[in-house]
C-alpha positions in Angstrom: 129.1 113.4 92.1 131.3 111.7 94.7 132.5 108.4 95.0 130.1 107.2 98.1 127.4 108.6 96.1 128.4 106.4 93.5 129.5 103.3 95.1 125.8 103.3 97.2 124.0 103.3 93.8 125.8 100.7 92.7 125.3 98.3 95.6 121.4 99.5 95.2 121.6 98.3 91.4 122.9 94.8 92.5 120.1 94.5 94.9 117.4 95.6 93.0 118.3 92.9 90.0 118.6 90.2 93.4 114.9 91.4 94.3 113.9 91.2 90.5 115.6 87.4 90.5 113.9 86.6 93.7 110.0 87.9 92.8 110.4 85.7 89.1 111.7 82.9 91.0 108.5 83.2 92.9 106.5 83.6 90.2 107.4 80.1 88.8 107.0 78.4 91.7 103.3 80.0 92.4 102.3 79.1 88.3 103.2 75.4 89.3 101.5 75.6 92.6 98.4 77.2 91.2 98.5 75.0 87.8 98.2 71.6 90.8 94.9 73.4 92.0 93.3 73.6 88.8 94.8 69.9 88.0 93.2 68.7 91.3 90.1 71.6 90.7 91.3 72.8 94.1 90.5 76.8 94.5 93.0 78.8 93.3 92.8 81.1 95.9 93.8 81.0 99.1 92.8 84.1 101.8 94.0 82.5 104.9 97.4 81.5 103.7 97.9 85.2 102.4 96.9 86.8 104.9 99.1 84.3 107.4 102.3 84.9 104.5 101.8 88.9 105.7 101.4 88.6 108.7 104.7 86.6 109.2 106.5 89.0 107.4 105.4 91.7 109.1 106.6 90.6 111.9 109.9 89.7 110.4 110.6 92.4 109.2 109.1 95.1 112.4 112.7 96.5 112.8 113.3 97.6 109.0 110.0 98.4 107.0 106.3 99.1 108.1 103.2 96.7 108.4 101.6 99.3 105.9 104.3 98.3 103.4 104.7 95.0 103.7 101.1 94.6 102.8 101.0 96.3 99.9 103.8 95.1 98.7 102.2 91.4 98.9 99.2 91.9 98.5 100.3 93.7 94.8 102.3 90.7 94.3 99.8 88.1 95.3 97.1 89.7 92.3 99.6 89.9 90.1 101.0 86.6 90.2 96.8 85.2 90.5 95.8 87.2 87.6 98.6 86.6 85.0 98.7 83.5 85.3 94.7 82.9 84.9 95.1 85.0 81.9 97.8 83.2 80.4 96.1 80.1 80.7 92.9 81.4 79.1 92.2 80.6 75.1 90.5 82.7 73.6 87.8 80.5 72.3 87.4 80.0 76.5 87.1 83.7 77.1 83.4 84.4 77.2 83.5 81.0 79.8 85.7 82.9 81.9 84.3 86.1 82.0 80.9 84.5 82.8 82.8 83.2 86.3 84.8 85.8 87.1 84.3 89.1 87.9 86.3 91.6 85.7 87.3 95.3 84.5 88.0 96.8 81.1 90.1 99.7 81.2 91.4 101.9 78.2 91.0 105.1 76.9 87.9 106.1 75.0 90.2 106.5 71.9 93.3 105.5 70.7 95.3 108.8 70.1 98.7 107.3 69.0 100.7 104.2 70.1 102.5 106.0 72.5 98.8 106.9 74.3 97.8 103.3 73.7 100.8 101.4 75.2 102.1 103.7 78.0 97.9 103.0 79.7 98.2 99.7 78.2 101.4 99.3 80.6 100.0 101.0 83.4 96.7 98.6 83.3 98.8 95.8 82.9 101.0 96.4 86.3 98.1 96.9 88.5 96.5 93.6 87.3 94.1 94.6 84.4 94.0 92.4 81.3 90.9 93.7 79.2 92.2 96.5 77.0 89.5 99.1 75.9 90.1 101.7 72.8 87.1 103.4 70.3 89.0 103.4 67.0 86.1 104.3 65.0 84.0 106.7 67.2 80.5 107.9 66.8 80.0 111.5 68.2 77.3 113.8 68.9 79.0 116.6 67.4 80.8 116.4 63.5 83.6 118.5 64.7 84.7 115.9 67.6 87.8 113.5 67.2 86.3 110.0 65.5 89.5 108.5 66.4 92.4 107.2 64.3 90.3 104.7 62.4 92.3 101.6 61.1 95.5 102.8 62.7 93.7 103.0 65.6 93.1 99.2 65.3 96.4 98.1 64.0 97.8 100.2 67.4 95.5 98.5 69.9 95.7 95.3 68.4 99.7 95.4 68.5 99.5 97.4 72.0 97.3 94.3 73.4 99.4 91.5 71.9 102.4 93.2 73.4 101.3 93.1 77.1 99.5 89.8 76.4 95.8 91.5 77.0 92.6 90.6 75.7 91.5 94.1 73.0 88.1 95.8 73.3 86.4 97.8 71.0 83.8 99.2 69.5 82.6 98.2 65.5 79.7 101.1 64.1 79.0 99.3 60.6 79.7 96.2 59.1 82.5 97.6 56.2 84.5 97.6 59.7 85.1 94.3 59.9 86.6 93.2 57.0 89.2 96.4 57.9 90.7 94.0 60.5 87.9 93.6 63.3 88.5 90.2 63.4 91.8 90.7 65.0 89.6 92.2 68.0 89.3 90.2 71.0 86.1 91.6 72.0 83.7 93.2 69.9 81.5 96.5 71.8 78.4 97.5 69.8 77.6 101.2 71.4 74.2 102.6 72.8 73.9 104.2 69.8 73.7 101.7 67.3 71.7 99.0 69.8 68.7 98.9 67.9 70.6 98.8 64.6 69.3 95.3 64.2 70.9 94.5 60.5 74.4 95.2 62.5 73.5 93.2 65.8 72.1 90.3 63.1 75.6 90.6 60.7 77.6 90.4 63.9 75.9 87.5 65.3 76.1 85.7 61.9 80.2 86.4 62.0 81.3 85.5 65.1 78.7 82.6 65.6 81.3 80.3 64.1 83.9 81.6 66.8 81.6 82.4 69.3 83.6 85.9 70.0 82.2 87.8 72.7 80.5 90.5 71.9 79.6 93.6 74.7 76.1 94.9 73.6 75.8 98.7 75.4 72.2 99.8 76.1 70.9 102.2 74.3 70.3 105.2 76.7 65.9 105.4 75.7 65.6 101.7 75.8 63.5 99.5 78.3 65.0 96.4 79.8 62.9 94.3 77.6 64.1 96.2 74.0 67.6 95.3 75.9 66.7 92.1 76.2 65.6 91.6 72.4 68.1 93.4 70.8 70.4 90.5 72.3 68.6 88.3 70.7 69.4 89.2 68.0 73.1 88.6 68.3 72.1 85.6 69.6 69.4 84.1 67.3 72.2 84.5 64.4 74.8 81.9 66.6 76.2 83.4 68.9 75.4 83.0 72.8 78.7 85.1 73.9 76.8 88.2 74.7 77.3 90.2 77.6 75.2 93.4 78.1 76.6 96.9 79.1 74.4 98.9 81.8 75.5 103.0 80.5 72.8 105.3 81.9 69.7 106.3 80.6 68.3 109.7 79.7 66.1 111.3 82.1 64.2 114.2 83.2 66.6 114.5 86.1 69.5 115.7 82.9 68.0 119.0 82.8 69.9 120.1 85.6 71.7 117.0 86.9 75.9 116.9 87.4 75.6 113.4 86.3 75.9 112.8 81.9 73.4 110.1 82.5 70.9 108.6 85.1 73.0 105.6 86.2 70.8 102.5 85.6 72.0 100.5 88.8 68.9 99.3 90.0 68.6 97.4 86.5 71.2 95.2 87.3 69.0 93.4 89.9 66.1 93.6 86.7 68.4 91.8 84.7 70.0 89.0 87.0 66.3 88.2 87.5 65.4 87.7 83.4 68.7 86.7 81.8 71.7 84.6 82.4 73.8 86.1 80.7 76.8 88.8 82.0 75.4 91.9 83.3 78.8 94.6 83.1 78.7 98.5 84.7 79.5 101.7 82.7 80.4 104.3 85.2 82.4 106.7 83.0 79.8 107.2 80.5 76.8 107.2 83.3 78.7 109.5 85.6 80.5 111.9 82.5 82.3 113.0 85.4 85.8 111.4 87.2 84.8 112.2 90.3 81.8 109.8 90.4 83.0 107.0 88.7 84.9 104.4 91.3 81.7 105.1 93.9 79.3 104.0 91.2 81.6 101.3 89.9 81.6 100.2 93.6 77.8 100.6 94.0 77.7 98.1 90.8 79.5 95.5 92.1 77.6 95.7 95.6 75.1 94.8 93.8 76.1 91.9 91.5 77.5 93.6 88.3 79.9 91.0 86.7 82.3 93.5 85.4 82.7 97.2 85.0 84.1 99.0 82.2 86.2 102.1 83.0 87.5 104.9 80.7 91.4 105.4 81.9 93.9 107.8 80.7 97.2 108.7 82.0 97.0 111.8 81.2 92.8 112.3 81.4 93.1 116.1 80.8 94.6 115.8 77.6 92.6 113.1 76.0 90.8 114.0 72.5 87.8 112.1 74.0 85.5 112.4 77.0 88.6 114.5 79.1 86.4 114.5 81.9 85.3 111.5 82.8 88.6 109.6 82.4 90.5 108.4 85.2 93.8 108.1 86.4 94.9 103.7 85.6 96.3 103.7 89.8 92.8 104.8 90.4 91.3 101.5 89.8 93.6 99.6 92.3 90.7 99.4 94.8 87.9 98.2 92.6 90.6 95.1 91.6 91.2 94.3 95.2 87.8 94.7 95.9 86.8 92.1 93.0 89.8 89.7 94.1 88.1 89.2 97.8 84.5 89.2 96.1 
C-alpha cells in the first residue's frame, strides 16, 4: 500500500477521534441541559429547536454533505442523546412509572442462543435507541423436539448482556422453581399466552414482586376474552402488585385455516382495553403476524391506535435463529417505529 494511501488514513483516524470528542462533549452539555428541564419540570423535548438546529446546518454545510445526511445524522443523535439519558436517570423501582408515560419498544431475540447472539443484538438495539432487552431463556414450545432455550445460562447471559449496555432485561418465567434460579435478577418479568390462566403462577408472581413492585408483562392467552384478560390480571394484582402491563399477541381464529398470518392480530382490542383498564396496553406483532414481513405495518397500526409499547422479536441474523426464524426482524428495522414514537 503506498504512502498517500497511508498518510490519508491516518489524517481520517485523527478526525474521526476529533468527531468522537466533539459528539461526547455534546453529550454532556445536552445531560445538563435536559437534567435543568426536569429540575424546572420543563419538557424535555424540544421539536422546534431540532428541527431549527437542522435546518441551520443544512444550510451550512450545502457545499460539502447533503440535507438527506445531515438529518439523519441529527436526528440519530438527537434520540440518542434523549433516550440515554432518560434511561440513565430511571431506578428501577421507577420503571413501571415510566413505562406507564412513555411510549416504548422491547426488542430481543426470542431465545438467547449464546452470549455472542445475545450481546452483538443487544449492541445493535442499543445504538438505534432501544433500552428494553427481550430473551426466552426457558421456552415453552408446541413441539418436544424444538429448542427450549439455554435455561439458566440463558439468564446469567441476558442478565450480564443487559447490565453491559445498561438495558432494562425481559423475559419470560413458565413455573415458579424458576425464580429462585435467578429470576429476580430480571428486570421485567413476561408470563406467556400459554400459561395466562395458570392462576397459582400469576398468584406466586404477584405475591413476590408485590414487595418490589417489579413489572410484570402479562401476554394474552390466544382463546381468551377481554374480560378472562382482565381477571387473570387480577390476579397479579390482588397478591400486591399493581405493575402489570398486558401484552395484546393474536388470537386463534377461523380465519387460521388458511390465513398467511400465525394469528388474528387483536388490534381492535386495544381500543376494548383503554376503555376498561388503566393500566399499559403493549402490541405483539411478531407473534400475531409469524411472519417478518408484516410485523413494522402492524406495530405501526398499534401505535395509531394508542398501544403504549410494542414488543418485537429482533435478530441480526433472523434466518439463523433456533426460534421463530421467520418472524424475526432485522434490529435497523425498527428505526422507524422509534422515530415514530419520539414525535408521538
Amino acid at each position: 500500500m503506498n504512502k498517500e494511501i497511508n498518510l490519508d488514513r491516518d489524517k481520517i483516524d485523527k478526525i474521526d477521534k476529533a468527531i468522537i470528542e466533539l459528539l461526547g462533549e455534546r453529550k454532556r452539555i445536552t445531560d445538563e441541559l435536559i437534567s435543568s428541564k426536569k429540575e424546572q419540570n420543563l419538557p424535555v423535548e424540544d421539536l422546534q429547536r431540532e428541527n431549527n438546529i437542522v435546518s441551520n446546518l443544512q444550510l451550512f454545510a450545502k457545499n460539502t454533505l447533503s440535507p438527506e445526511l445531515v438529518k439523519d445524522i441529527y436526528s440519530s443523535i438527537f434520540r440518542y442523546n434523549k433516550i440515554n439519558f432518560l434511561n440513565q436517570n430511571i431506578q428501577k423501582s421507577e420503571l413501571f412509572e415510566y413505562l406507564k408515560s412513555n411510549k416504548f419498544i422491547i426488542s430481543g431475540p426470542c431465545a438467547v442462543e449464546s452470549l455472542e447472539q445475545i450481546d452483538s443484538i443487544a449492541n445493535k438495539l442499543k445504538n438505534i435507541g432501544i433500552n428494553l432487552l427481550r430473551g426466552g431463556c426457558f421456552k415453552p414450545r408446541t413441539s418436544p423436539d424444538s429448542f427450549q432455550g439455554l435455561g439458566t445460562v440463558g439468564l446469567e447471559y441476558l442478565s450480564k448482556t443487559a447490565k453491559k449496555y445498561s438495558l432494562y432485561s425481559v423475559s419470560e418465567i413458565t413455573s415458579f422453581y424458576q425464580w429462585e434460579m435467578g429470576f429476580e435478577n430480571i428486570d421485567i418479568i413476561q408470563i406467556g399466552s400459554r400459561n395466562a390462566m395458570n392462576f397459582e403462577l400469576l398468584k406466586s408472581i404477584g405475591k413476590i414482586t408485590a414487595s418490589t413492585q417489579k413489572p410484570v408483562i402479562l401476554k394474552r392467552g390466544f382463546w381468551m376474552t377481554i374480560s378472562e384478560f382482565l381477571s387473570a390480571a387480577n390476579y397479579i394484582i390482588n397478591e400486591g402488585n399493581k405493575s402489570v402491563i398486558l401484552c395484546l399477541r393474536g388470537i386463534r381464529t377461523f380465519e387460521q385455516i388458511n390465513s398467511e398470518f400465525r394469528f388474528t392480530p387483536d388490534l381492535a382490542s386495544i381500543l376494548e382495553l383503554k376503555a376498561k383498564t388503566d393500566l399499559p396496553i403493549i402490541f405483539d406483532p411478531s407473534h400475531s403476524a409469524g411472519d417478518s414481513k408484516y410485523v413494522i405495518q402492524l406495530a405501526e397500526a398499534a401505535l395509531e391506535l394508542g398501544a403504549d409499547g410494542l414488543t418485537i422479536e429482533s435478530h441480526c441474523s433472523p434466518e439463523c435463529a433456533l426460534s421463530d426464524a421467520k418472524q424475526c426482524v432485522f434490529p435497523d428495522s425498527l428505526i422507524p417505529l422509534i422515530e415514530k414514537i419520539s414525535k408521538d
